[in-house]
N, CA, C and O atoms as a GROMACS GRO file, in nm:
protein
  260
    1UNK      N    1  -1.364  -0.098  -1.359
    1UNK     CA    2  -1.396   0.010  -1.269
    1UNK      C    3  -1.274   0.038  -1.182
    1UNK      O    4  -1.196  -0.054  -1.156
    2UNK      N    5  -1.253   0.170  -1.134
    2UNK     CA    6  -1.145   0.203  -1.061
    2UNK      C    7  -1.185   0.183  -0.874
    2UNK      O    8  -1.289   0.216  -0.817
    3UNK      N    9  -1.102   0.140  -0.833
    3UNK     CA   10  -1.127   0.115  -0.660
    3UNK      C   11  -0.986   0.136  -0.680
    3UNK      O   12  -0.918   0.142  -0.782
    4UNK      N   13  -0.945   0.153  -0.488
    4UNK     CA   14  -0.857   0.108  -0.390
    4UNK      C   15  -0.813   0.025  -0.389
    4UNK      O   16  -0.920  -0.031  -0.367
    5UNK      N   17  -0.698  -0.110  -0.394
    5UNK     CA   18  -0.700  -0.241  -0.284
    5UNK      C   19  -0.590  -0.193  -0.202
    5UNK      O   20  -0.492  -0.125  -0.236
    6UNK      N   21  -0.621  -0.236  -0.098
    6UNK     CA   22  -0.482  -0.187  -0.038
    6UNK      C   23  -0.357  -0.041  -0.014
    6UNK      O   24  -0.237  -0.045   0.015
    7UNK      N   25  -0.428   0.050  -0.034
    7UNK     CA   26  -0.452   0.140  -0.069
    7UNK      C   27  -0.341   0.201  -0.239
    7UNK      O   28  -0.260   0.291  -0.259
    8UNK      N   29  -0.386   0.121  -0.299
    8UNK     CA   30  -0.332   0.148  -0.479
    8UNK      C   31  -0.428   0.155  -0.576
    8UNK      O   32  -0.505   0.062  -0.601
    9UNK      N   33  -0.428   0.238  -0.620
    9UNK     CA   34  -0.526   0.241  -0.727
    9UNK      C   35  -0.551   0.156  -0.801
    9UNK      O   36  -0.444   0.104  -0.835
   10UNK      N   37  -0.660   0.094  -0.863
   10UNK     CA   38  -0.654  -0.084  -0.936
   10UNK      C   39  -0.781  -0.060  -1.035
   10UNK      O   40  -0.893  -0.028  -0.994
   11UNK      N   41  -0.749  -0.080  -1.162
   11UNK     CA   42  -0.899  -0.107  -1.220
   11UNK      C   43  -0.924  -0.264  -1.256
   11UNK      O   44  -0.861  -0.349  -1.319
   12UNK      N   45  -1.054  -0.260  -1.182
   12UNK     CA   46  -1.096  -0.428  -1.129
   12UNK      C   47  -1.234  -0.482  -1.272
   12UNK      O   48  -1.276  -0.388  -1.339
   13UNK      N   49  -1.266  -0.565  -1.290
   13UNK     CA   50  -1.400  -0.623  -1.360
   13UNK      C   51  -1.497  -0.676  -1.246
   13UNK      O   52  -1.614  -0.708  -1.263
   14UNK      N   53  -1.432  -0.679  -1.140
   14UNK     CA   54  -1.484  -0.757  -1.064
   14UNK      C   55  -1.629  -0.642  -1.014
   14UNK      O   56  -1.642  -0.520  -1.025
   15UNK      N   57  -1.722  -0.750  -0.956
   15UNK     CA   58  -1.815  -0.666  -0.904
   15UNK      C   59  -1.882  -0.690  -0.762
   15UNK      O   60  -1.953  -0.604  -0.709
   16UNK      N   61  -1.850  -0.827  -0.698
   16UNK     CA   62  -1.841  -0.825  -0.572
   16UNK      C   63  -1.705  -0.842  -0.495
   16UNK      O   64  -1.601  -0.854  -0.560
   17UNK      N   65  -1.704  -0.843  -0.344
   17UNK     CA   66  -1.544  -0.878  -0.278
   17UNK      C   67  -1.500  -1.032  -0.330
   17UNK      O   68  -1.384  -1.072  -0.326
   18UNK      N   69  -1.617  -1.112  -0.380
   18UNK     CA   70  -1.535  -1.281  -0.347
   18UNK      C   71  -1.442  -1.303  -0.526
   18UNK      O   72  -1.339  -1.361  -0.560
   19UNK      N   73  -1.580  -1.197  -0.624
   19UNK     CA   74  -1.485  -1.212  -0.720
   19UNK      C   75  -1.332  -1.113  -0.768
   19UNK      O   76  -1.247  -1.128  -0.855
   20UNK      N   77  -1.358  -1.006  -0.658
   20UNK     CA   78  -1.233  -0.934  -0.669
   20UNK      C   79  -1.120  -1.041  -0.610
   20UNK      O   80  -1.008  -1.043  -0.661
   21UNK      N   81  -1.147  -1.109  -0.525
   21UNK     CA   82  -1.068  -1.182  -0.421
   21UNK      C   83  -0.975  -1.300  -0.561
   21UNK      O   84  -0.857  -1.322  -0.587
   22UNK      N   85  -1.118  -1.352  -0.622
   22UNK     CA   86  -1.027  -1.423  -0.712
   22UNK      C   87  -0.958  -1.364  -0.850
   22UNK      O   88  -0.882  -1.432  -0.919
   23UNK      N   89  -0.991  -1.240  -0.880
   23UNK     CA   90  -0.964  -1.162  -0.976
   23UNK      C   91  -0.859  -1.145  -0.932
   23UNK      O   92  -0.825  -1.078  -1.029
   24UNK      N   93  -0.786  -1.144  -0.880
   24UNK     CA   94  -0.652  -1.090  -0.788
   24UNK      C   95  -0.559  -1.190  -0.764
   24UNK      O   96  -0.437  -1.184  -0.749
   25UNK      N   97  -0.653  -1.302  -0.762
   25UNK     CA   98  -0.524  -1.436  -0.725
   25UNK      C   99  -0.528  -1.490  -0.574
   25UNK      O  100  -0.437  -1.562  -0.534
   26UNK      N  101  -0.620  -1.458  -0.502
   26UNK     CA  102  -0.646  -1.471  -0.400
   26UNK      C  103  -0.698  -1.628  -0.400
   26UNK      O  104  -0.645  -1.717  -0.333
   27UNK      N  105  -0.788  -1.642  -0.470
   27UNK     CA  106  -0.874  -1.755  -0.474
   27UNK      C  107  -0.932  -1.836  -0.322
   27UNK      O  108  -1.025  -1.795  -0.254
   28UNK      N  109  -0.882  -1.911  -0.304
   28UNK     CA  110  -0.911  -1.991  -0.136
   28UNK      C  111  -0.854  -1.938  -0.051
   28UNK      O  112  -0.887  -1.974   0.062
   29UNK      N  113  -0.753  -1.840  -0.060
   29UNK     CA  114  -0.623  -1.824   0.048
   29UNK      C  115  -0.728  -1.729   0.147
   29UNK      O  116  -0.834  -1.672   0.121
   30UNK      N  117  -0.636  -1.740   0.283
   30UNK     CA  118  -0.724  -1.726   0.392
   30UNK      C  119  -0.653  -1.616   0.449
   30UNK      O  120  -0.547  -1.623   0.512
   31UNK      N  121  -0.783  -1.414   0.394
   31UNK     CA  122  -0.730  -1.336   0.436
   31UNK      C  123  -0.795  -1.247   0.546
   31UNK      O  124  -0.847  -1.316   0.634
   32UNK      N  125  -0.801  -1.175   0.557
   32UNK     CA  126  -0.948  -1.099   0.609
   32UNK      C  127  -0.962  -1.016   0.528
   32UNK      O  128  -0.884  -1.013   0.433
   33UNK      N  129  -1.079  -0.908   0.539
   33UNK     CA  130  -1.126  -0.815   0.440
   33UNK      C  131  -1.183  -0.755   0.446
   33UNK      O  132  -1.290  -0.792   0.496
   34UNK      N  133  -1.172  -0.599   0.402
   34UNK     CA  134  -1.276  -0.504   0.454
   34UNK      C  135  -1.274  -0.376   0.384
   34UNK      O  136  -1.160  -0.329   0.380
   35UNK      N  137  -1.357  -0.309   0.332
   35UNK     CA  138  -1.427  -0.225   0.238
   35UNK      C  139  -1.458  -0.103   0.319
   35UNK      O  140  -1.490  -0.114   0.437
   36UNK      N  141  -1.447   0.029   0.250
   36UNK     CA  142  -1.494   0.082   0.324
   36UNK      C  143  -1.469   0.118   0.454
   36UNK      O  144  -1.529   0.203   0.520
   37UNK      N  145  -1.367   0.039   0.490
   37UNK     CA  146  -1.283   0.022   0.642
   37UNK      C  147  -1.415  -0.053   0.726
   37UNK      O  148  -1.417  -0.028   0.847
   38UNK      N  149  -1.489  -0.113   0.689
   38UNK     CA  150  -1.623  -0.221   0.763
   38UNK      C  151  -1.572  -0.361   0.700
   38UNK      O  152  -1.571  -0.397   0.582
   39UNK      N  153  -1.522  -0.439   0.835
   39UNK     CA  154  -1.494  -0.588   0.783
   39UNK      C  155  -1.604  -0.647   0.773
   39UNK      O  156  -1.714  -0.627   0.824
   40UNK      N  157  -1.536  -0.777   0.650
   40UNK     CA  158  -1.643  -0.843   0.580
   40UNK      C  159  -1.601  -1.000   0.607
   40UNK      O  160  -1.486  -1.041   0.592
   41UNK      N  161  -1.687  -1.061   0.640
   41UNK     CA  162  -1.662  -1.168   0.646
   41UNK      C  163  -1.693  -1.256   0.555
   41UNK      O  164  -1.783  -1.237   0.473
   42UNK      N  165  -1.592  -1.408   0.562
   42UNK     CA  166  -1.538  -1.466   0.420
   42UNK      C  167  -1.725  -1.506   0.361
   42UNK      O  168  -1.755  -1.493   0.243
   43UNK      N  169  -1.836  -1.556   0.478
   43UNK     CA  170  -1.904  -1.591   0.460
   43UNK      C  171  -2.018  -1.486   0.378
   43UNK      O  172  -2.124  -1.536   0.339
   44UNK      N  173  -1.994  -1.354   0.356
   44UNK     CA  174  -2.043  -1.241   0.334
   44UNK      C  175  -1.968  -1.238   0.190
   44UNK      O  176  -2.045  -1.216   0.096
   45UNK      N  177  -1.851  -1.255   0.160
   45UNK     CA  178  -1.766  -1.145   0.055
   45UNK      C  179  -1.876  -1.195  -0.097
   45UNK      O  180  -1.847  -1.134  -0.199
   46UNK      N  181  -1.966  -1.275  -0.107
   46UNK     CA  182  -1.985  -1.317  -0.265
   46UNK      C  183  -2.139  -1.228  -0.232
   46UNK      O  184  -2.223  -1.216  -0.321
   47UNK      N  185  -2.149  -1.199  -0.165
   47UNK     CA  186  -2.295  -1.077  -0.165
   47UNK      C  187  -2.234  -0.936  -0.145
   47UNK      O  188  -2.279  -0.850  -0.221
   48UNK      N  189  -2.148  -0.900  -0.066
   48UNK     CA  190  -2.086  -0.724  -0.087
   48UNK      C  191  -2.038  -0.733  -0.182
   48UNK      O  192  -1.968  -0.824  -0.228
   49UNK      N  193  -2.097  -0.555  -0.256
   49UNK     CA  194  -2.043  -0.504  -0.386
   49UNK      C  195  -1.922  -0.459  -0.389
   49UNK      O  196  -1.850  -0.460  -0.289
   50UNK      N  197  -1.882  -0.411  -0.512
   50UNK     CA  198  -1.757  -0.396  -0.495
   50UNK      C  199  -1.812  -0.273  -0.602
   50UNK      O  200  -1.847  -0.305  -0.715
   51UNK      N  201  -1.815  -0.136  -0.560
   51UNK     CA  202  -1.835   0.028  -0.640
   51UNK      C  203  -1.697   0.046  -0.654
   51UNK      O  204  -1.589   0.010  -0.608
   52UNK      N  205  -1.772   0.152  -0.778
   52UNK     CA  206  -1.651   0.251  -0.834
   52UNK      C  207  -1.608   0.325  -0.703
   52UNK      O  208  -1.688   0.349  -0.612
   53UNK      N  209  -1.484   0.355  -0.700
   53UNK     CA  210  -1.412   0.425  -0.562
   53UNK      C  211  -1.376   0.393  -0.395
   53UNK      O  212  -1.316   0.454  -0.306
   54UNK      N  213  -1.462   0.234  -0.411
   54UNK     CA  214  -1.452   0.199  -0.312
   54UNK      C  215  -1.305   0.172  -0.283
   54UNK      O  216  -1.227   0.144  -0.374
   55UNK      N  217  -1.258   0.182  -0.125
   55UNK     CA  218  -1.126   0.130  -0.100
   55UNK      C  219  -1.131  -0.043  -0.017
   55UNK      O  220  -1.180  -0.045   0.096
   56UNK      N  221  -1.091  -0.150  -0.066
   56UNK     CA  222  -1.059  -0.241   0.000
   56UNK      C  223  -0.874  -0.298   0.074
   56UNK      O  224  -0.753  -0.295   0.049
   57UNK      N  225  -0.956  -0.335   0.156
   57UNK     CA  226  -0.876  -0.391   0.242
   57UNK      C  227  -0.827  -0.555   0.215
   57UNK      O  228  -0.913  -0.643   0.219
   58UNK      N  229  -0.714  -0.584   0.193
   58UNK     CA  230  -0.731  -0.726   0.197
   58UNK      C  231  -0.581  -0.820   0.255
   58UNK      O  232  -0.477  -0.840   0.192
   59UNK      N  233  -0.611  -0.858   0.373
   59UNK     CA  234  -0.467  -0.859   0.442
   59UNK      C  235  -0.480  -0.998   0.487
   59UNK      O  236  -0.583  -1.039   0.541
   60UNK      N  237  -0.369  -1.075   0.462
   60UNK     CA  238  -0.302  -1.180   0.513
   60UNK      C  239  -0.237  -1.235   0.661
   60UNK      O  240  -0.161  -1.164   0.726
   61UNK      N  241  -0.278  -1.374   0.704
   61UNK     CA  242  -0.189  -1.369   0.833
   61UNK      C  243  -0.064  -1.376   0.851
   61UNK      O  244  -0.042  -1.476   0.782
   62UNK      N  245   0.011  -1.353   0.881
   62UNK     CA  246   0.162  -1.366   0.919
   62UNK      C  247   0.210  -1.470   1.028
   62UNK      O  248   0.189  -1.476   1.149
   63UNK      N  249   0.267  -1.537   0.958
   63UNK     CA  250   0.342  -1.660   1.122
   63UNK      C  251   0.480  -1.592   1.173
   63UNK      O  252   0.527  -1.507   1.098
   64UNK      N  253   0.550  -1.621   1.291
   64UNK     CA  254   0.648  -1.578   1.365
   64UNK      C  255   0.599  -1.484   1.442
   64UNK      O  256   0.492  -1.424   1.449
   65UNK      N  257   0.719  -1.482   1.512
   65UNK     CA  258   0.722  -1.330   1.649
   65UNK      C  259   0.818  -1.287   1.636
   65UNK      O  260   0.853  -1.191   1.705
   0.00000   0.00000   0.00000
């Protein structure tokens, strides 16, 4: 199916956020996330869907100043 990540066009198999998360290579890594521009939390992502056209968000922390 075609979605967003980040805003790039991507065709995913995946069908919720936790398995897009590992479809991607994400696996354990610790990002935040959010669909739709509505964050999702990590404890949430294996129950939100993941639709055709949806745009996700999926961003990493950064260390330094």
């Amino acid at each position: 199916m075609k979605i967003q990540v980040n805003g790039e066009d991507r065709d995913v198999r995946a069908d919720t956020l936790q398995a897009l998360l590992e479809e991607l290579g994400y696996g354990a890594a610790r990002v935040a996330t959010a669909v739709d521009g509505d964050f999702v939390p990590a404890g949430r992502r294996g129950t939100r869907p993941v639709t055709v056209g949806c745009a996700v968000e999926i961003v990493a922390p950064m260390q330094g100043g």
